[in-house]
C-alpha positions as CSV (number, residue, x, y, z in Angstrom):
1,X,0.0,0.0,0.0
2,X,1.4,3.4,-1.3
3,X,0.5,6.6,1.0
4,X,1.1,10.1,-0.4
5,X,3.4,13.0,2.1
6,X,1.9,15.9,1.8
7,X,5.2,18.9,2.2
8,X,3.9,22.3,3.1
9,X,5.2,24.6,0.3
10,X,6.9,27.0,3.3
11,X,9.6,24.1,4.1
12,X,13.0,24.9,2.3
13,X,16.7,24.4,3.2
14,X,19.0,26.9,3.8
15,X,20.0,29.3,1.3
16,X,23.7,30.0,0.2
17,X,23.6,33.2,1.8
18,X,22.4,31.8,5.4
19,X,24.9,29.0,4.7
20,X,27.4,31.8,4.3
21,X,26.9,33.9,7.1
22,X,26.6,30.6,9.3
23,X,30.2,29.8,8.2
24,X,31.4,33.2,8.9
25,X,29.9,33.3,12.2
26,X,31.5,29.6,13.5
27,X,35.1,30.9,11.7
28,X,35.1,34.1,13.8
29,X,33.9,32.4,16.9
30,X,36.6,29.7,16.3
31,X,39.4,31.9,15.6
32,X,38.3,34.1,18.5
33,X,38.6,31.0,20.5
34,X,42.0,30.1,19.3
35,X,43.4,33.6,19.4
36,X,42.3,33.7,23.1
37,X,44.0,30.2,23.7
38,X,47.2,31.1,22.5
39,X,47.2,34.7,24.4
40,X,46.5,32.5,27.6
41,X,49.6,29.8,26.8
42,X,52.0,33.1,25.6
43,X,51.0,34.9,29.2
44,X,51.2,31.7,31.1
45,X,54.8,31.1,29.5
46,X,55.7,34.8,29.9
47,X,55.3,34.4,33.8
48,X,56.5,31.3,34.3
49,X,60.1,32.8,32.1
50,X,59.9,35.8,34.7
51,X,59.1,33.7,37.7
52,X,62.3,31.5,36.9
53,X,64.3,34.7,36.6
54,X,62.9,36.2,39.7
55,X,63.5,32.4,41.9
56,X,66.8,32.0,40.0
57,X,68.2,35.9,40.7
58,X,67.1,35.1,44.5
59,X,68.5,32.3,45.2
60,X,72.0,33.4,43.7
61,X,71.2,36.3,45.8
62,X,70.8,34.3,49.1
63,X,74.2,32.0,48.4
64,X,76.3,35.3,48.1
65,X,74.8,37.3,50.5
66,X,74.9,34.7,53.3
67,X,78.0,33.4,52.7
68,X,79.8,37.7,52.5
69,X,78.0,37.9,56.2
70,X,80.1,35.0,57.4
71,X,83.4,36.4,55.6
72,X,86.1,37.2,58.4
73,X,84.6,35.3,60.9
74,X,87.5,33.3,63.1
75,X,84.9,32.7,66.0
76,X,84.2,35.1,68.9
77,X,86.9,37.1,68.4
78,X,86.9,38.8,65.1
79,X,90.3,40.1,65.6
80,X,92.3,38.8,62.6
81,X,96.1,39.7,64.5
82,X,94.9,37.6,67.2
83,X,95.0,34.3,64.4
84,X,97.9,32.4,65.4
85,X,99.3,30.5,61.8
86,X,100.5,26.8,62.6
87,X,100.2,25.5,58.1
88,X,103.3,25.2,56.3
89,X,103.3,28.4,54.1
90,X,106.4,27.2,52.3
91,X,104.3,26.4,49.2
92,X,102.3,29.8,48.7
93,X,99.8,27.7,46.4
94,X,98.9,25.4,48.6
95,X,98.8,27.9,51.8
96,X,97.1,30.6,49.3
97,X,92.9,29.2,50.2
98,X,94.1,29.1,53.6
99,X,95.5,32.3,54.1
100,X,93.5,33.8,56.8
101,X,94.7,37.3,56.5
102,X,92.5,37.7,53.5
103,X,88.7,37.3,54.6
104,X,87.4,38.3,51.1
105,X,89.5,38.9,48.0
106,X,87.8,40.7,44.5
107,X,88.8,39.3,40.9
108,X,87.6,42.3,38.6
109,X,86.3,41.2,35.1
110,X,89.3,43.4,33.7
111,X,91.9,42.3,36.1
112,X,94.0,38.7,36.0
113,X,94.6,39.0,40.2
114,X,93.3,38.4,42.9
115,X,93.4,41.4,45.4
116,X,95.0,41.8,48.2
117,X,96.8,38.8,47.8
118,X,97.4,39.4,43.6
119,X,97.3,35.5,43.6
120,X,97.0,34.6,39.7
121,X,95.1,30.9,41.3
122,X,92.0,30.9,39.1
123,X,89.3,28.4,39.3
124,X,89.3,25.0,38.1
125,X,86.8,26.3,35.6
126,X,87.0,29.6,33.1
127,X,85.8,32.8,34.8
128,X,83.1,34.3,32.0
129,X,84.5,36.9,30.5
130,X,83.3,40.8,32.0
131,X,82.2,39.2,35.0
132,X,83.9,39.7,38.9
133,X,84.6,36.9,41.6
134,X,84.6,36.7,44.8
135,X,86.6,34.7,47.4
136,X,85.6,34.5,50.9
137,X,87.3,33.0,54.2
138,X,85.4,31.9,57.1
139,X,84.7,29.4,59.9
140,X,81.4,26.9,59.2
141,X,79.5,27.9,62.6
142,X,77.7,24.6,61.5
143,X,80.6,22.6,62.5
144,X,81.8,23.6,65.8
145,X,82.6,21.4,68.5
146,X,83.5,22.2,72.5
147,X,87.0,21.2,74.0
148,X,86.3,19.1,77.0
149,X,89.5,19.2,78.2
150,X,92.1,21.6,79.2
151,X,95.4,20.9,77.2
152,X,98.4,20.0,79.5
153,X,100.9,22.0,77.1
154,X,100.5,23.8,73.5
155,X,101.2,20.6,71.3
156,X,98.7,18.3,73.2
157,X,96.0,16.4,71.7
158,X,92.7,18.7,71.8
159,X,90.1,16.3,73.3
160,X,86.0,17.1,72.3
161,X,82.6,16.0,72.7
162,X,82.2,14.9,69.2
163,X,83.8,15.0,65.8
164,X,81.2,14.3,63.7
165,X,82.0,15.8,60.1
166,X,85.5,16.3,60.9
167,X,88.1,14.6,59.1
168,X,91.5,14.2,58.8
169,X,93.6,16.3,56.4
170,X,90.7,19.1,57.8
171,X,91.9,22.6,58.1
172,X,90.8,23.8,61.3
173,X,90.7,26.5,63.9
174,X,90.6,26.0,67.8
175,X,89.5,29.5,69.3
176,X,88.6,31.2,72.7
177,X,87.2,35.0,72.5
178,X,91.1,36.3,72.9
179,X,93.2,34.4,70.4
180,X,92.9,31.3,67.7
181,X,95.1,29.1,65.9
182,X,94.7,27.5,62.8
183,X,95.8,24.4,61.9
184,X,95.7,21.1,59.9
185,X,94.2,18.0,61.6
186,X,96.8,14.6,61.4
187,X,94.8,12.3,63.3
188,X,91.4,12.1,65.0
189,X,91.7,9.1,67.7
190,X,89.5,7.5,69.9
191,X,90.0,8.5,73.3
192,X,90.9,6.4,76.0
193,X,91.1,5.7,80.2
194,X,89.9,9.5,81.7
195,X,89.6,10.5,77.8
196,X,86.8,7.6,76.7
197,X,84.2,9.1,74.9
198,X,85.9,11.8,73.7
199,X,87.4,12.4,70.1
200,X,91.1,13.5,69.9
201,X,92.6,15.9,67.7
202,X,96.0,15.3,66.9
203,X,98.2,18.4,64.8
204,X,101.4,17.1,64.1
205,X,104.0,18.9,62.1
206,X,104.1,18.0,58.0
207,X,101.0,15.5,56.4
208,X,98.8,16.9,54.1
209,X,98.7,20.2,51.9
210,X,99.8,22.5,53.2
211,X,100.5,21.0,56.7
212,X,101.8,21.6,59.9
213,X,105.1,23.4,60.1
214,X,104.7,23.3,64.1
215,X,102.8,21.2,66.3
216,X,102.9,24.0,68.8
217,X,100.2,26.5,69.2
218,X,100.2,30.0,70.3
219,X,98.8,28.9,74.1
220,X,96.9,25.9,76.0
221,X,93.3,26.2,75.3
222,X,90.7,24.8,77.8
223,X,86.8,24.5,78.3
224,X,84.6,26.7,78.1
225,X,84.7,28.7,75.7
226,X,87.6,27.5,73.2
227,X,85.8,25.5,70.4
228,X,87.3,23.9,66.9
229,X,85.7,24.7,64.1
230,X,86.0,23.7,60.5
231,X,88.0,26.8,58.1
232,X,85.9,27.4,54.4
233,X,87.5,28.7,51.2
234,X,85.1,29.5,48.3
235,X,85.3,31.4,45.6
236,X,82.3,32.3,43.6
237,X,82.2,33.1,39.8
238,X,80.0,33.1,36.1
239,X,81.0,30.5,34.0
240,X,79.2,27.9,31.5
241,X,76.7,25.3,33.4
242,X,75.7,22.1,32.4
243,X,72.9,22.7,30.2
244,X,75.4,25.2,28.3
245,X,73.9,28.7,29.5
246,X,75.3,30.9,32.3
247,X,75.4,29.7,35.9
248,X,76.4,30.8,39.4
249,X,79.3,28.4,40.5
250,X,80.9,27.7,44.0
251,X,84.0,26.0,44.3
252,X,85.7,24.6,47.5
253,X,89.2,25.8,47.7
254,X,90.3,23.6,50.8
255,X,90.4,20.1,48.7
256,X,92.5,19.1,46.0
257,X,91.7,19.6,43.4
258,X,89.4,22.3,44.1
259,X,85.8,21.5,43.3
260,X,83.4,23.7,41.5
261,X,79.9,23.8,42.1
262,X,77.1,24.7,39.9
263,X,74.4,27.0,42.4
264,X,72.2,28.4,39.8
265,X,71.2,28.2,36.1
266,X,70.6,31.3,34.1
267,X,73.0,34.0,36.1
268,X,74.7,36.0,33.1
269,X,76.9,38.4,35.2
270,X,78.4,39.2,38.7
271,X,79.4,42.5,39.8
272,X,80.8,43.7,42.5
273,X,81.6,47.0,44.4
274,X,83.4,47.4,47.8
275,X,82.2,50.1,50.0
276,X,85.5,51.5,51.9
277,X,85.5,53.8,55.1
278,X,87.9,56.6,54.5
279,X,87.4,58.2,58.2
280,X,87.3,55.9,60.4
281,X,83.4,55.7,61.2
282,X,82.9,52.1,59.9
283,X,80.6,53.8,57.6
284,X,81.8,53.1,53.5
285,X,82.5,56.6,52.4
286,X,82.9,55.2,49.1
287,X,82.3,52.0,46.5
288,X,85.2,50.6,44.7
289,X,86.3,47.8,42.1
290,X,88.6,45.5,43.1
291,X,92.1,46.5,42.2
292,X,90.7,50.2,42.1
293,X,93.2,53.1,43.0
294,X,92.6,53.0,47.2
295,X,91.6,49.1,46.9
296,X,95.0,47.4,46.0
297,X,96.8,46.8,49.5
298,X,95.8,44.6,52.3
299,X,95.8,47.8,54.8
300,X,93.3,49.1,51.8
301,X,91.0,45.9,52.3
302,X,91.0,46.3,56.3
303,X,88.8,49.2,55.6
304,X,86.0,47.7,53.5
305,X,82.8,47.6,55.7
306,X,80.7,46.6,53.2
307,X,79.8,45.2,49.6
308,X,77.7,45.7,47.0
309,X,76.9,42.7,44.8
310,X,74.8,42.7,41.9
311,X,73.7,39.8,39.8
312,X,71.8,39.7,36.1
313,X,69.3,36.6,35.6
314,X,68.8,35.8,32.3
315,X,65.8,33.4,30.6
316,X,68.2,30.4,28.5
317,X,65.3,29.3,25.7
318,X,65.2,32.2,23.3
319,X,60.9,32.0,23.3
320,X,60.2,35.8,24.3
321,X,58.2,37.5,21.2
322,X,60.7,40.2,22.1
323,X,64.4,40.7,21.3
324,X,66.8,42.2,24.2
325,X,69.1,45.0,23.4
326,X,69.5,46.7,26.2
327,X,72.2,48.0,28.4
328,X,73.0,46.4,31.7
329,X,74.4,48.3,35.1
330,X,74.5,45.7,37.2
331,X,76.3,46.7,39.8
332,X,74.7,50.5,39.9
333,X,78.0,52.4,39.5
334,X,77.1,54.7,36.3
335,X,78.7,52.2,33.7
336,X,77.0,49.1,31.6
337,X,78.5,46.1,32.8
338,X,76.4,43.8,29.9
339,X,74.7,44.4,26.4
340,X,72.2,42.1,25.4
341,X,72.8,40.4,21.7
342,X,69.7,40.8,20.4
343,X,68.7,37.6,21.8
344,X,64.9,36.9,22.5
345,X,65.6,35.9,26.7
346,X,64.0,37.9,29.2
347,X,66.8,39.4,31.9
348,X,66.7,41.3,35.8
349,X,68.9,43.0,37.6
350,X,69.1,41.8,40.7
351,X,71.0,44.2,43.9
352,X,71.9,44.1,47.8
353,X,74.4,45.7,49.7
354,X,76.0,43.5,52.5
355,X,77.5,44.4,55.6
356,X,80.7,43.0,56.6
357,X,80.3,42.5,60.5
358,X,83.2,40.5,61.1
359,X,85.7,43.0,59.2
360,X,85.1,45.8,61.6
């Protein structure tokens, strides 16, 4: 059986023009969509480029500026004559990172020297090139141990509570709040009779670099108050990092070899300033380069009281829809210390001015 459909004459498709604008009105909603889209994944990668500049300038930031506190500090007495010298300093190389007379020593990116010192010892890896260093002697508060006995005579074994960390071929320094000496640990023994329990530490002459060229020290030391705590050597400087870009490096100047460290990615310059008193009001009257006219001599170096350090972060993946030509002060003093290639990385300056407690 056959039944007829009946279509009202009012029913029609589309026309080409409806078509039309229907087309146009999905494309603009869909490029709308996409347009939006990549806006969102261009800010979202803009921030997260400026918040690893901003985490990687502080945190090169916090390594120097922790560790330029600490420089100069030989215990409770921060009264560098009172440092009595036990090491061997007939090899200057190997009694150079040991050299407590110099607290903190500059490299200038023009200079080859080290100053006071003008030690030419550079660090195990290549210095970037317009960039300063920075070496800085202290005692690790962290690793400080209490004598527990008073010593019979000034070459005795120096008997404490614990030696944990301690090692030997250690470069140490056994203080009170009037004098310290510094010297190389030969031995660390177990303790016996009266001494069980305790951790001796023996300083004989010779053994190790540089060693003992005495096993006498300035005086007997006794509890409380004299401690032993472990002497630090670093030096910190710009050079290439693992994944090829600029980095932050640390390297340990009291093993041998020396070790460098890589601290962070991404820091493209170092720059430093010393802040020197000129009258005698431990105030810095003014901010110098290292090597500077007035900066060149140890008795210049006693008067620094204070330093400012300046550090550029720099982006490493070249994805900023922006190229970088700009000019650099890093370090505030008047002069570009950096101009940027042309490169499309995103860059901060970042800036602190440290106080040097224990040089005072």
């Amino acid at each position: 059986m056959r039944y007829a459909v009946n279509t009202p004459d009012n029913i029609r498709g589309l026309s080409i023009v409806e078509l039309m604008i229907a087309l146009t009105i999905g494309l603009v909603i869909l490029v709308a969509v996409t347009t939006l889209l990549v806006n969102s994944k261009r800010t979202y990668t803009t921030q997260d480029r400026l918040a690893r500049v901003q985490e990687n300038g502080r945190f090169a930031m916090q390594f120097l500026i922790k560790d330029l506190r600490l420089a100069g500090y030989y215990g409770c007495s921060n009264d560098i004559t009172s440092i009595n010298n036990t090491l061997d300093t007939s090899d200057p190389s190997k009694f150079y990172p040991f050299n407590a007379a110099y607290p903190l020593e500059g490299l200038e990116a023009a200079g080859g020297a080290w100053y006071p010192s003008n030690s030419t010892t550079m660090p195990s890896k290549p210095v970037k090139a317009g960039t300063d260093a920075v070496a800085i002697r202290k005692l690790d508060p962290s690793s400080s141990f209490s004598l527990v006995k008073e010593m019979p005579n000034e070459s005795a074994v120096l008997f404490l509570d614990s030696a944990s960390g301690l090692k030997d071929g250690d470069v140490v320094m056994v203080s009170d709040c009037s004098s310290g000496d510094l010297f190389q640990i030969t031995n660390i023994q177990d303790g016996s009779g009266v001494n069980s329990g305790k951790k001796g530490v023996v300083h004989n002459p010779g053994g190790g670099d540089p060693g003992n060229a005495t096993q006498e020290l300035s005086k007997s030391y006794s509890p409380p108050g004299a401690s032993i705590m472990k002497f630090t050597s670093s030096k910190y400087f710009i050079s290439t990092g693992a994944g090829g870009g600029p980095a932050l490096f640390r390297e340990d100047e009291t093993v041998t070899p020396p070790v460098a460290e890589e601290l962070v990615e991404g820091i493209e310059s170092l720059q430093i300033l010393y802040g020197k008193d000129t009258d005698g009001d431990k105030m810095p009257n003014i901010y110098l380069k290292a090597g500077a006219s007035g900066l060149e001599t140890e008795s210049d170096w006693n008067s620094v009281v204070s330093v400012r350090v300046g550090v550029l972060a720099v982006t490493t993946n070249q994805e900023d829809a922006e190229t970088d030509s700009a000019s650099y002060d890093v370090d505030k003093d008047g002069t570009d210390d950096l101009i940027a290639p042309g490169d499309r990385n995103k860059r901060r300056v970042f800036l602190s001015t440290v106080v040097m407690r224990n040089m005072q």
